[in-house]
C-alpha positions as CSV (number, residue, x, y, z in Angstrom):
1,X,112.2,117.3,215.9
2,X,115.9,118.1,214.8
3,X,116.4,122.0,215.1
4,X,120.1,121.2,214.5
5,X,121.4,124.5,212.7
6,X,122.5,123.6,209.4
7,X,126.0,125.5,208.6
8,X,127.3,126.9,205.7
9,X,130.4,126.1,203.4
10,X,131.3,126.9,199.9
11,X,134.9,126.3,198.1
12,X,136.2,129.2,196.0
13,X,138.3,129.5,192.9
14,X,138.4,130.8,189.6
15,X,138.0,128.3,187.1
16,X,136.5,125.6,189.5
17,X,134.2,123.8,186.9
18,X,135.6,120.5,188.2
19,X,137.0,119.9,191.3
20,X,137.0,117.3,194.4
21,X,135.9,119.2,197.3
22,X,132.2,119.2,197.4
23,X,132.2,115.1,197.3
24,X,135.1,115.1,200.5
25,X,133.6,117.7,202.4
26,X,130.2,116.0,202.2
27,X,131.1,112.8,203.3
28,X,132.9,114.3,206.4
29,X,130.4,115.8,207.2
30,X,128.7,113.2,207.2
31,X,131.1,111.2,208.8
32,X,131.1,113.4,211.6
33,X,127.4,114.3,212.1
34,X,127.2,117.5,211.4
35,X,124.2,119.3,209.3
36,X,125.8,121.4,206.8
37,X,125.6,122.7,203.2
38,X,128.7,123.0,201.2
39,X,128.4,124.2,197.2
40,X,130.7,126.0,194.8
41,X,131.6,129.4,194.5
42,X,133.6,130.4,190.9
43,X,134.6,134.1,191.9
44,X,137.3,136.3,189.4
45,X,138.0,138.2,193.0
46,X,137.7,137.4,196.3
47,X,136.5,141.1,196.1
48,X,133.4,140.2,193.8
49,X,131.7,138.6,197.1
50,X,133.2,139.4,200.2
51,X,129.6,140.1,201.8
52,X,128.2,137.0,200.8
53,X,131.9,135.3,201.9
54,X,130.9,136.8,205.3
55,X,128.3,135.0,205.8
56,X,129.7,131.3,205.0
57,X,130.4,130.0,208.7
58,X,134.1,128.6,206.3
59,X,135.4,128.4,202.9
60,X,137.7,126.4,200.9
61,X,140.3,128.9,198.5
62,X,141.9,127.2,195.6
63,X,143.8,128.7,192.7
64,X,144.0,131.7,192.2
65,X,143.3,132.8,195.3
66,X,145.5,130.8,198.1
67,X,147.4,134.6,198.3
68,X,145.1,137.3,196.7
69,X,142.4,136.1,199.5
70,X,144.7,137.5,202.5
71,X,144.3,141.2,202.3
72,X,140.6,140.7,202.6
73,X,141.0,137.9,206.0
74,X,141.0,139.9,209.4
75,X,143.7,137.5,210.9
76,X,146.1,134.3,209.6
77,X,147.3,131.8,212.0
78,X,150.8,131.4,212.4
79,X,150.7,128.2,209.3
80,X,149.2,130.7,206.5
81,X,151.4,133.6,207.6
82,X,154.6,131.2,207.4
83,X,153.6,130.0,204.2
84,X,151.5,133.2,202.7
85,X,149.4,131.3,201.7
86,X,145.7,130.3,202.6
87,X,143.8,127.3,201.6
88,X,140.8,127.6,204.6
89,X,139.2,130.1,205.9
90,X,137.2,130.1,209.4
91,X,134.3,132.9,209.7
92,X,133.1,133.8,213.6
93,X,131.7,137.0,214.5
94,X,131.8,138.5,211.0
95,X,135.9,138.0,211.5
96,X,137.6,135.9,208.6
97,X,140.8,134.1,209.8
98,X,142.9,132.2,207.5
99,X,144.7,128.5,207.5
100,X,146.7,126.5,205.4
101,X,146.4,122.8,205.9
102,X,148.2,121.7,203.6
103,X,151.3,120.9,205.2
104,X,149.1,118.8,208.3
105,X,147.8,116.9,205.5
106,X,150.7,115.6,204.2
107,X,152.1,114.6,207.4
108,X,149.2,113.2,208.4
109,X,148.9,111.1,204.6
110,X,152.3,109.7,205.4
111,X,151.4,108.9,209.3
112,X,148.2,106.9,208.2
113,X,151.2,105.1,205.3
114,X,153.3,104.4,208.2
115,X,156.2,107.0,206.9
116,X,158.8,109.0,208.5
117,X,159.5,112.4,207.9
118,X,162.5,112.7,209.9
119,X,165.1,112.1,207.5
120,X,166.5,113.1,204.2
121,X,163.5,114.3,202.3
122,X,163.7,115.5,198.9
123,X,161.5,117.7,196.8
124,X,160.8,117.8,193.4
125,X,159.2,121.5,192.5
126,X,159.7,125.0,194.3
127,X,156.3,126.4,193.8
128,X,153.5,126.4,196.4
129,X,152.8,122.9,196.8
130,X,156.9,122.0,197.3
131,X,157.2,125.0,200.2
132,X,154.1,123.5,202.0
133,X,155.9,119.9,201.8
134,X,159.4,121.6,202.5
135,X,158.0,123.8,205.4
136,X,156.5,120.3,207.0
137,X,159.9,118.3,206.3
138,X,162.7,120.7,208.3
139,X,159.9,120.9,211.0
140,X,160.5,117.5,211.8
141,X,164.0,118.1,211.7
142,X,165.2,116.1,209.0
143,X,167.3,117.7,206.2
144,X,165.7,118.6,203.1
145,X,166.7,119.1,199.4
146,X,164.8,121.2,197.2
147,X,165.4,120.0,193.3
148,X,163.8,122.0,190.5
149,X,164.6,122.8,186.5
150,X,166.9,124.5,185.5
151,X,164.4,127.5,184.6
152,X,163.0,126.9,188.5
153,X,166.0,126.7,190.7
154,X,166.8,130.0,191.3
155,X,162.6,129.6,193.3
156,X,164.0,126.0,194.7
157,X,167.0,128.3,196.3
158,X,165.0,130.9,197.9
159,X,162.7,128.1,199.6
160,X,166.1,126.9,201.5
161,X,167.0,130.2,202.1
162,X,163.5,130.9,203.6
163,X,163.6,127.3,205.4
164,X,167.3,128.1,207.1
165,X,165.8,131.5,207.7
166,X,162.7,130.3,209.8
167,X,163.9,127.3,211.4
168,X,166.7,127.4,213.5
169,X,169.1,124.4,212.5
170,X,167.8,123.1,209.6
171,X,170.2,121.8,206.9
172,X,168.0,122.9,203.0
173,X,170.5,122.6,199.6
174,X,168.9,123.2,196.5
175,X,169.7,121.1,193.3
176,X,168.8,120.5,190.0
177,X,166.5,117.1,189.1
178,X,168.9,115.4,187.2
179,X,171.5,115.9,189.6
180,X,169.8,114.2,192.5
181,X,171.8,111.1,193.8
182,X,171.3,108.8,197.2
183,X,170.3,107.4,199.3
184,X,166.9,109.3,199.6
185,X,164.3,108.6,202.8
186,X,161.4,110.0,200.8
187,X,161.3,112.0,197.8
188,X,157.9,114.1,197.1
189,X,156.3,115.2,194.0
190,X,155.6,118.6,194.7
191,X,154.7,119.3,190.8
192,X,152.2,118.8,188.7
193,X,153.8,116.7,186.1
194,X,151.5,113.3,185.4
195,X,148.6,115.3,186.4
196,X,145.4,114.9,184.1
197,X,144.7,115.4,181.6
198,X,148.9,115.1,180.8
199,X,149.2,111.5,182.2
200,X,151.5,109.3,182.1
201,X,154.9,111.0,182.7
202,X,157.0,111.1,185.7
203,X,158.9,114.1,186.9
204,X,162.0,112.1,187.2
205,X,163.1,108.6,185.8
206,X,163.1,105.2,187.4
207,X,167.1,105.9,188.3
208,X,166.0,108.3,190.5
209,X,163.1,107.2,192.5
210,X,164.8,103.4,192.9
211,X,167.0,105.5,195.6
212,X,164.4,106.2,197.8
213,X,163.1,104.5,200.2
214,X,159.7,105.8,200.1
215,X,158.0,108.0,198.2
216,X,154.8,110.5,197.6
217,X,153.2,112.2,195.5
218,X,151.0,115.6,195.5
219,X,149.3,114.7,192.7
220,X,146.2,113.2,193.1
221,X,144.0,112.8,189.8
222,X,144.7,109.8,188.4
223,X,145.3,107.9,191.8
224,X,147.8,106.3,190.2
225,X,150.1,108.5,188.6
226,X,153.2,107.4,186.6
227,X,155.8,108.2,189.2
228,X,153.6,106.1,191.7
229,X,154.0,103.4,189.3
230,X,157.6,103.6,188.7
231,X,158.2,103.6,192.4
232,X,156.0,100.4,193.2
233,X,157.7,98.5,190.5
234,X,161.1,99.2,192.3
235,X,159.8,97.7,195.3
236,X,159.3,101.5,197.5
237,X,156.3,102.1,199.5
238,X,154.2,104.9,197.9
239,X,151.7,107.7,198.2
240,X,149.7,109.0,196.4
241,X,147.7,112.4,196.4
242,X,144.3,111.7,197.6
243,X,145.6,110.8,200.7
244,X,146.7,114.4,201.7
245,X,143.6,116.0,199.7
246,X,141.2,114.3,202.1
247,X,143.4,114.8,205.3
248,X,144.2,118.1,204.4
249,X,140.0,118.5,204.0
250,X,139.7,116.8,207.3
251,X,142.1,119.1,209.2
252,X,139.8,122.7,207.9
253,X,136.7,120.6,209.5
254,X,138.7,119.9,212.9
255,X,139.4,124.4,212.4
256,X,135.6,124.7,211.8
257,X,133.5,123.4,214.3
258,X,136.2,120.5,216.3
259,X,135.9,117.3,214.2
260,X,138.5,114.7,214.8
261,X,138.4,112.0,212.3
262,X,140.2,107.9,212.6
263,X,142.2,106.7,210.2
264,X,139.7,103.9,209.1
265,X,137.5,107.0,208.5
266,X,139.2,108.7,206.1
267,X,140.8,106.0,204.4
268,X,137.0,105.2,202.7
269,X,136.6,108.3,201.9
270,X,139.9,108.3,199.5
271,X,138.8,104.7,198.4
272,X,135.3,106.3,197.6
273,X,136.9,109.5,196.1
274,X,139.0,107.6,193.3
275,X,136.2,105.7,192.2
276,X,133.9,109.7,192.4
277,X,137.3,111.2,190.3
278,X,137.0,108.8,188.0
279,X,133.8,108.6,186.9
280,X,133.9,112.4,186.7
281,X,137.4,112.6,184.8
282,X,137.9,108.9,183.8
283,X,136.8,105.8,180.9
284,X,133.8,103.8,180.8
285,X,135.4,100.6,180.7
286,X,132.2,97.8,179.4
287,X,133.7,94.2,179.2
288,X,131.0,91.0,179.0
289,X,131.3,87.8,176.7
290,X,130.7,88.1,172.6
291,X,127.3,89.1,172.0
292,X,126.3,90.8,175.4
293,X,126.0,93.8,173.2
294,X,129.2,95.8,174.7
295,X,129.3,98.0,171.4
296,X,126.0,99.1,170.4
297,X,125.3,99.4,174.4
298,X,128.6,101.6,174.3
299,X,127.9,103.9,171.8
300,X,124.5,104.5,173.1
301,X,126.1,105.2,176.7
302,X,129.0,107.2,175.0
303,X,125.8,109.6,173.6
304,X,123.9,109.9,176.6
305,X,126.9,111.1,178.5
306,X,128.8,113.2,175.6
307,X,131.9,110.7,175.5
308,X,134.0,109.6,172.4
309,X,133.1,105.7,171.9
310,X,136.1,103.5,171.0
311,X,135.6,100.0,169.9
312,X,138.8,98.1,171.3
313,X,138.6,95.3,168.7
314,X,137.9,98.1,165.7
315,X,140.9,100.3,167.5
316,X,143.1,97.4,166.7
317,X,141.9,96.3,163.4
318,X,142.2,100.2,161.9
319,X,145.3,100.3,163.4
320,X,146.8,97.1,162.0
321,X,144.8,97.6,158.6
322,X,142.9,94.0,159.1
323,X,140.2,92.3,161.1
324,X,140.8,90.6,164.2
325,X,139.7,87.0,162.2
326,X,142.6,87.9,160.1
327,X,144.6,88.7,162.8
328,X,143.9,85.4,164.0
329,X,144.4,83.5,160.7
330,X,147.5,85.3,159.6
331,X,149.6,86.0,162.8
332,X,147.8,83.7,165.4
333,X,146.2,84.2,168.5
334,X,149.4,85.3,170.6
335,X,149.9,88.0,168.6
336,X,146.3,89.7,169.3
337,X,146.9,89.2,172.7
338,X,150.0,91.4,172.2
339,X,148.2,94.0,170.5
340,X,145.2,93.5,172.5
341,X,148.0,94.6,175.9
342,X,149.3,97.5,173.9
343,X,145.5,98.9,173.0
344,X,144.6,98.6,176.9
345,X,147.9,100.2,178.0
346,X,147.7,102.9,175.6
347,X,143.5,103.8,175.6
348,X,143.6,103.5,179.3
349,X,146.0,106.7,179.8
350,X,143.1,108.5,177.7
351,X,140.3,110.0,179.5
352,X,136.5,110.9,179.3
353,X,135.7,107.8,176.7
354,X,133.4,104.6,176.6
355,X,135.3,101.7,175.7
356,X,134.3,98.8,174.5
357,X,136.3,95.9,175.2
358,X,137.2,92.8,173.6
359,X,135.9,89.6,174.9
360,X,139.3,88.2,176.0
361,X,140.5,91.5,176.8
362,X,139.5,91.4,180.7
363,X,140.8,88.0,181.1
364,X,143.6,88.9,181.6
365,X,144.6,90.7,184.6
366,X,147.4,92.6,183.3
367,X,144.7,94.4,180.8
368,X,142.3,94.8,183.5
369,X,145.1,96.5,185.9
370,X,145.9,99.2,182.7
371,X,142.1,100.1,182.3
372,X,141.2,100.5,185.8
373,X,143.7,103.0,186.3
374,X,142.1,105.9,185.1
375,X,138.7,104.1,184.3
376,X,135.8,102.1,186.0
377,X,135.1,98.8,184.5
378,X,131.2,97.9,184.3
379,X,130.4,93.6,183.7
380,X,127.4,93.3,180.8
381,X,126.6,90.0,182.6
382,X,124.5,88.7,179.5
383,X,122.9,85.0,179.9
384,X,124.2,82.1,177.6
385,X,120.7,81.8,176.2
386,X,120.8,85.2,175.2
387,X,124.2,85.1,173.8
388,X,123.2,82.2,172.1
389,X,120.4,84.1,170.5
390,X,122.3,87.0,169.2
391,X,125.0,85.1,168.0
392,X,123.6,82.9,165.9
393,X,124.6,83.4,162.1
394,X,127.5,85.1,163.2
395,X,130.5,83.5,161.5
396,X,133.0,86.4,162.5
397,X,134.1,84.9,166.0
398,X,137.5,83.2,165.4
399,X,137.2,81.2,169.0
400,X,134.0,79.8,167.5
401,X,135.2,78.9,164.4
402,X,135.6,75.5,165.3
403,X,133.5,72.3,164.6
404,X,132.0,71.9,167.4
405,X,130.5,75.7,167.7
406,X,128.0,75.4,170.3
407,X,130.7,73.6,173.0
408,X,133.5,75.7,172.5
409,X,130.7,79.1,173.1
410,X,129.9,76.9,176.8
411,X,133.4,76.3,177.7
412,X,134.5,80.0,176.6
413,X,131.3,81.7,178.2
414,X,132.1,79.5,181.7
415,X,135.6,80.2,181.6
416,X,135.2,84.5,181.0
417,X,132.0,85.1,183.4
418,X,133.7,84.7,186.7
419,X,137.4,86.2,185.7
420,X,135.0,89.0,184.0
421,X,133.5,89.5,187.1
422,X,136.7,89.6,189.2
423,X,138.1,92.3,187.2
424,X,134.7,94.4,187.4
425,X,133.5,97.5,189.5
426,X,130.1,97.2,188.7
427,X,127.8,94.1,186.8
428,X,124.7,95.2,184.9
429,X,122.4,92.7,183.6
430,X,122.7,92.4,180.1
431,X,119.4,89.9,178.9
432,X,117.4,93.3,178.4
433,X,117.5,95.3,175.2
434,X,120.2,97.6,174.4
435,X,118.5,100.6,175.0
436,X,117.5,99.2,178.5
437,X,121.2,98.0,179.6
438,X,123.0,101.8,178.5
439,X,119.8,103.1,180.7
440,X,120.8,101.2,183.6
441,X,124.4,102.2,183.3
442,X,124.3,105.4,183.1
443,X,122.2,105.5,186.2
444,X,124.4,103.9,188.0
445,X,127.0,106.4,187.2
446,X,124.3,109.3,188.3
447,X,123.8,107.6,191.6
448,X,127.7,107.8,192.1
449,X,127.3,111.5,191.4
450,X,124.8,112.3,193.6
């Protein structure tokens, strides 16, 4: 019989209708063995429940709390009271003391990434997130260069004044972000610019970041964020957020009860995490062959989980002001495919939908690539008999417009399967009805919840 004591610990913030922390803290538990319960607290005040605080064995603080929590903690090791600022909280004996881990995880993101943090490190934001970073930087006894705004860089000067302050021999400047200039060892986004739901913008332009050698970012939803982007296709090795949220996780269960934690570890956890994030924040993306039902299956999905539906073939043809057989007829097929990139590209910075894709759309890796950043692709795999079936009569395909109908459908249906397949996250058996295939979908997104 397992009499193993089953722990307590909650995460508390005010809003926290969505956040990341009951999914990472579960599966490190897990990963580590230990029996515990971990839920969500939404608290206005710290002060609204510091009795039932008292009896968590730990806690998690997010905003707003990271400073109003410390007058009701008994103690703060030296970390939080350098930064004031808490982010975990340990409870023994009916004492609180508070951490900050921040700072450990992101040195420990960038040790798992194979990073330095010894030279010329450069931060872009002066708020909480950028002193953590800073702090972490000029303790490795690199210099360090704090850019802002203009409206923030009075903030970014008073972080190198505090930096120069508490640690004997650093070298901190401040400067403004579009005064930055090389060479850079790593610059970190310490702001929350490209952070959904405002995707899609970098805090700084390619100019910039092709400078550095290496560089993160605090953000961490989407995964990939448009600075990340920017810095890949310069070549530069780069990190993303949900590195540092795990480690950072990892770090208050090593405070809480011991738990050390390998690389390997924790790097399935992140992989796990992005696909958890995106189903929670993310698209729906449904690709499959002509006929496997992706649109009717998609709007029944889109219902049963309270998402707007978006045809990717109608998205083009209101846009353009014609159908995609005139498309074909009056521009040609290379010209779809154009429009077809730009629809992907732009629908996949969009979040919370169910898209239904066109049949070539996923063929093309470069489409797949824009909708799997901030989405999860599901494969209708749908039988050729069955396609057959419900195509038949159908005289709007333009790739079947041909003579010999039935051959070009086998060559076209051989050709997609496997490259729709490749570019899938899930496959879902498409032969049943409609109402049957959306059912099986959307459990498989409730079995990623769970």
């Amino acid at each position: 019989m397992n009499t193993q004591k089953q722990n307590r610990f909650a995460v508390i913030g005010h809003p926290i209708a969505h956040t990341m922390s009951p999914f990472i803290h579960s599966r490190l538990f897990s990963l580590s063995g230990k029996k515990a319960q971990y839920c969500v607290l939404d608290l206005p005040s710290p002060a609204d429940c510091l009795s039932e605080l008292k009896q968590l064995d730990g806690f998690n603080i997010t905003i707003p709390h990271k400073q109003t929590i410390i007058p009701y903690l008994d103690a703060l090791d030296q970390t939080a009271s350098f930064f004031h600022s808490v982010n975990t909280v340990k409870q023994e004996g009916g004492q609180l003391t508070g951490f900050n881990t921040d700072g450990t995880g992101f040195c420990k993101a960038l040790e798992a990434a194979g990073i330095p943090l010894n030279g010329h490190t450069v931060i872009l934001g002066a708020g909480g997130a950028a002193r953590a970073l800073a702090f972490e930087a000029a303790l490795q006894g690199g210099t360090v260069t704090v850019a802002a705004r203009e409206h923030s860089l009075e903030a970014a000067q008073r972080l190198c004044c505090d930096l120069e302050e508490k640690i004997p021999g650093v070298h901190a400047d401040a400067r403004k972000m579009d005064q930055l200039r090389g060479p850079i060892d790593l610059l970190a986004n310490a702001t929350p610019v490209g952070m959904y739901p405002n995707t899609g913008v970098s805090p700084v332009p390619r100019e910039i970041i092709s400078q550095a050698s290496c560089v993160f970012d605090a953000v961490y939803n989407p995964n990939e964020t448009a600075f990340l982007k920017l810095a890949r296709q310069s070549g530069k090795k780069a990190v993303g957020g949900m590195s540092m949220l795990v480690w950072q996780a990892a770090e208050a269960h090593r405070i809480w009860y011991g738990a050390e934690f390998d690389p390997e570890g924790i790097a399935q956890i992140c992989s796990d995490a992005v696909i958890e994030m995106k189903r929670e924040f993310g698209n729906v993306i449904l690709c499959g062959f002509m006929g496997s039902g992706k649109t009717t299956i998609g709007k029944l999905l889109a219902q049963e989980l309270n998402r707007e539906f978006i045809d990717l073939d109608q998205w083009i043809e209101k846009n353009e002001g014609m159908t995609v057989a005139e498309i074909f007829e009056r521009r040609g097929e290379p010209e779809f495919r154009r429009l077809e990139r730009q629809a992907a590209e732009t629908l996949g910075q969009k979040s919370r939908l169910v898209i239904a894709a066109g049949g070539g759309t996923l063929t093309n890796p470069s489409n797949a690539a824009a909708l799997r950043e901030n989405g999860i692709i599901v494969f209708l795999d749908a039988s050729l008999n069955a396609v057959r079936a419900r195509l038949q009569g159908d005289k709007t395909r333009p790739l079947l417009a041909g003579p010999d109908r039935e051959e070009a459908m086998k060559r076209l249906y051989t050709e997609r399967t496997e490259l729709y397949r490749a570019a899938a996250d899930f496959t879902i058996p498409a032969d049943q009805s409609p109402e049957e295939t959306a059912a099986a979908v959307k459990a498989l997104f409730q079995k990623e919840q769970e």
